[in-house]
Structure formats: C-alpha cells, structure tokens
Short mmCIF file of the C-alpha atoms (twelve columns), coordinates in Angstrom:
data_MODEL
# 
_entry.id   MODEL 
# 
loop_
_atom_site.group_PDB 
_atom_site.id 
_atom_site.type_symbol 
_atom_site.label_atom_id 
_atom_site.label_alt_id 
_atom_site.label_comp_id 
_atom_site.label_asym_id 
_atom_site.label_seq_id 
_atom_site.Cartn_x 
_atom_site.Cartn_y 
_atom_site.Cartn_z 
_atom_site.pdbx_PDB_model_num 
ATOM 1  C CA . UNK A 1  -27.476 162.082 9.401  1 
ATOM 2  C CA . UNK A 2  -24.330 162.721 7.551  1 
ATOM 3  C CA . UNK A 3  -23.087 159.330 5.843  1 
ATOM 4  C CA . UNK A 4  -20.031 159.236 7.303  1 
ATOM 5  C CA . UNK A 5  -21.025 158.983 10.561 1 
ATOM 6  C CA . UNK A 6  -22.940 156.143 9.874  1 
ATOM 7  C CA . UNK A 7  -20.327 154.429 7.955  1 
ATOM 8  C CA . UNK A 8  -17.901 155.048 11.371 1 
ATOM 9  C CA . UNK A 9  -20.818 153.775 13.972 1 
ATOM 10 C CA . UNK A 10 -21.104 150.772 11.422 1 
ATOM 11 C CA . UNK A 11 -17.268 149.845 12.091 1 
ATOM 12 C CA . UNK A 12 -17.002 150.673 15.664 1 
ATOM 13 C CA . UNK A 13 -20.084 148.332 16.109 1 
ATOM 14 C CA . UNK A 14 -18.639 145.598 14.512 1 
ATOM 15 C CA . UNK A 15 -14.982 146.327 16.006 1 
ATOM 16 C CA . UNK A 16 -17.272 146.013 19.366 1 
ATOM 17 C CA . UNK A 17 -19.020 142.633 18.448 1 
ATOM 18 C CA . UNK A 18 -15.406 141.046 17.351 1 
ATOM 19 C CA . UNK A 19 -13.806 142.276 20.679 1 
ATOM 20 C CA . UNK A 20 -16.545 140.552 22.448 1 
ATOM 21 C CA . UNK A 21 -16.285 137.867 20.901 1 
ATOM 22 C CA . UNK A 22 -12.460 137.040 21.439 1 
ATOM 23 C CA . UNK A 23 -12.941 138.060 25.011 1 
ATOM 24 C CA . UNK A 24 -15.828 135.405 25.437 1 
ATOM 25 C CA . UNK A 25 -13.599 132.828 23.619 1 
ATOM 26 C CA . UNK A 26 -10.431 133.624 25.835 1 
ATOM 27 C CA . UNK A 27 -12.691 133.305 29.147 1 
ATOM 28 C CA . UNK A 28 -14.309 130.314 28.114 1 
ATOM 29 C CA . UNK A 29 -10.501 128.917 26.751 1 
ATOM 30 C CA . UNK A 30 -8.873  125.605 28.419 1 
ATOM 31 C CA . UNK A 31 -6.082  126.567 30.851 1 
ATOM 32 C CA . UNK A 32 -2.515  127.720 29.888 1 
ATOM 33 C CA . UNK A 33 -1.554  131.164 27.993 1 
ATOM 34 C CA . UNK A 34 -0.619  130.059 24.908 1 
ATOM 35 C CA . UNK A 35 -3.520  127.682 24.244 1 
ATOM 36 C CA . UNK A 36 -6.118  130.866 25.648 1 
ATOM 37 C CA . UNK A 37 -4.224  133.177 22.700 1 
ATOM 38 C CA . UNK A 38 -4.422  130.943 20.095 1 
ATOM 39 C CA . UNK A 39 -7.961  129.579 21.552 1 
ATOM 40 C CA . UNK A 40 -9.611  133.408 21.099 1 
ATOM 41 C CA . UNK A 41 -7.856  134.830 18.494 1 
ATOM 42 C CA . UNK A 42 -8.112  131.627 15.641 1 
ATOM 43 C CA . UNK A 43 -10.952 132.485 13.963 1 
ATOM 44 C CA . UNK A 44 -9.237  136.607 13.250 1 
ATOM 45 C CA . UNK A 45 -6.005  134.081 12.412 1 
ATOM 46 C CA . UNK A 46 -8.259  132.006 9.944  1 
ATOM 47 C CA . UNK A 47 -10.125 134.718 8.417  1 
ATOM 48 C CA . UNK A 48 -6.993  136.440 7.660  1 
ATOM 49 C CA . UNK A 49 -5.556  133.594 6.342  1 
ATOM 50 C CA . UNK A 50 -8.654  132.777 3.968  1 
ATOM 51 C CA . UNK A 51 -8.502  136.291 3.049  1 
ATOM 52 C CA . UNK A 52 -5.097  135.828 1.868  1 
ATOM 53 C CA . UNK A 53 -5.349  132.395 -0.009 1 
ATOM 54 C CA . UNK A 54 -8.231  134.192 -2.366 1 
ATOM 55 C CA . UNK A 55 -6.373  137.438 -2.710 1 
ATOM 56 C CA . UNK A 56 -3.049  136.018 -3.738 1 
ATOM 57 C CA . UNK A 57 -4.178  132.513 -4.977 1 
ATOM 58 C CA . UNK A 58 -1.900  130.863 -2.883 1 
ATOM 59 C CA . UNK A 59 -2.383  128.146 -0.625 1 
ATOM 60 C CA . UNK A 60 -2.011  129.059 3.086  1 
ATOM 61 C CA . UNK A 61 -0.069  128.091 5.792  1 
ATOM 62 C CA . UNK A 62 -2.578  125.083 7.350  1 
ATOM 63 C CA . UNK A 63 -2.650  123.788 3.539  1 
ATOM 64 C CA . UNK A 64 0.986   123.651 3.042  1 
ATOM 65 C CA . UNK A 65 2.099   122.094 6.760  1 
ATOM 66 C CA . UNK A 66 -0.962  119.363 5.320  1 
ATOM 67 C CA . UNK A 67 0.527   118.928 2.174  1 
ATOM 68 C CA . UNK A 68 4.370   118.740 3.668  1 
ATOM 69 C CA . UNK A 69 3.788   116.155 6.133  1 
ATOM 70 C CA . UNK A 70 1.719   113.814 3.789  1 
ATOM 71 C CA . UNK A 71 5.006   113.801 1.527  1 
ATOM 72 C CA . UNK A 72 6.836   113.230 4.305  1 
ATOM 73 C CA . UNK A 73 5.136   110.252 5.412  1 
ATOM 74 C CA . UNK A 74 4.911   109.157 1.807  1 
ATOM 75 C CA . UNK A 75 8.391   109.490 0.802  1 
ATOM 76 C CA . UNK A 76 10.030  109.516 4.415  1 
ATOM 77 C CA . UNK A 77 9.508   105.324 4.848  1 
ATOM 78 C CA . UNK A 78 10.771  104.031 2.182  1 
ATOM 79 C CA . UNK A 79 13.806  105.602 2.604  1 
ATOM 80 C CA . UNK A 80 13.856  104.442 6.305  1 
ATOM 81 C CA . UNK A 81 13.307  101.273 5.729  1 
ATOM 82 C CA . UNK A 82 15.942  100.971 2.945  1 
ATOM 83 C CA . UNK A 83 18.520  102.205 6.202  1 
ATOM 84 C CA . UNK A 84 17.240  99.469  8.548  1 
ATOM 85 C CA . UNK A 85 19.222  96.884  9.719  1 
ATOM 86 C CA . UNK A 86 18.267  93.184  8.416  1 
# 
C-alpha cells in the first residue's frame, strides 16, 4: 500500500473519531444553544488554545481573564472603599 494513502485513512479516521465525539458531547449537552456549542466544541477550543500558549509562549485567554479579575479584586476595594460614604 502506497504511504500516502495510509497517511490520508490515518487523518480521516481521526477527523471521524473527533466528529463523534463533539456530536456525543452536543447530544448529551444541558439545554439551550449556546451552552450545547460551547458544551461540544470546548475541548477543540482548549486544545487550540494550549496549542497556542506553547507555540507562542504566551499565556492564553482563560489565564489572562484569571489573572485580570484577581487584580481587580485586589486593587478594585481599596479604591472603593476610599469613595464610601462615612
């Protein structure tokens, strides 16, 4: 058999086992459209993300929304309690 071809059946077999996978993970999703999207396609979403944090070596997205809101909460009260009436 010529390489090729086995290099091809390779991919479409694991294109195959991926798709199956998001469609069992959409059917087996709670209720609602957004939540079934982001429900069967968030481990392709993390993957690709992961993929990108060691290719670039940058933090992703998940990291950085962490990392913003713990400043904000850090730095964010003193500076409301400094505005609060006494």
């Amino acid at each position: 058999m010529d390489p090729s071809i086995i290099g091809t059946v390779a991919m479409l077999g694991f294109g195959a086992v991926i798709l199956v996978g998001v469609i069992v993970r959409w059917i087996r999703a709670p209720r609602g459209v957004r939540s079934r999207l982001r429900h069967a396609l968030g481990p392709i979403a993390g993957a690709g993300e992961s993929y990108q944090e060691l290719h670039t070596g940058q933090r992703g997205l998940q990291a950085s929304i962490i990392e913003a809101v713990q400043e904000q909460e850090q730095g964010g009260g003193a500076e409301r309690d400094a505005d609060a009436p006494r």
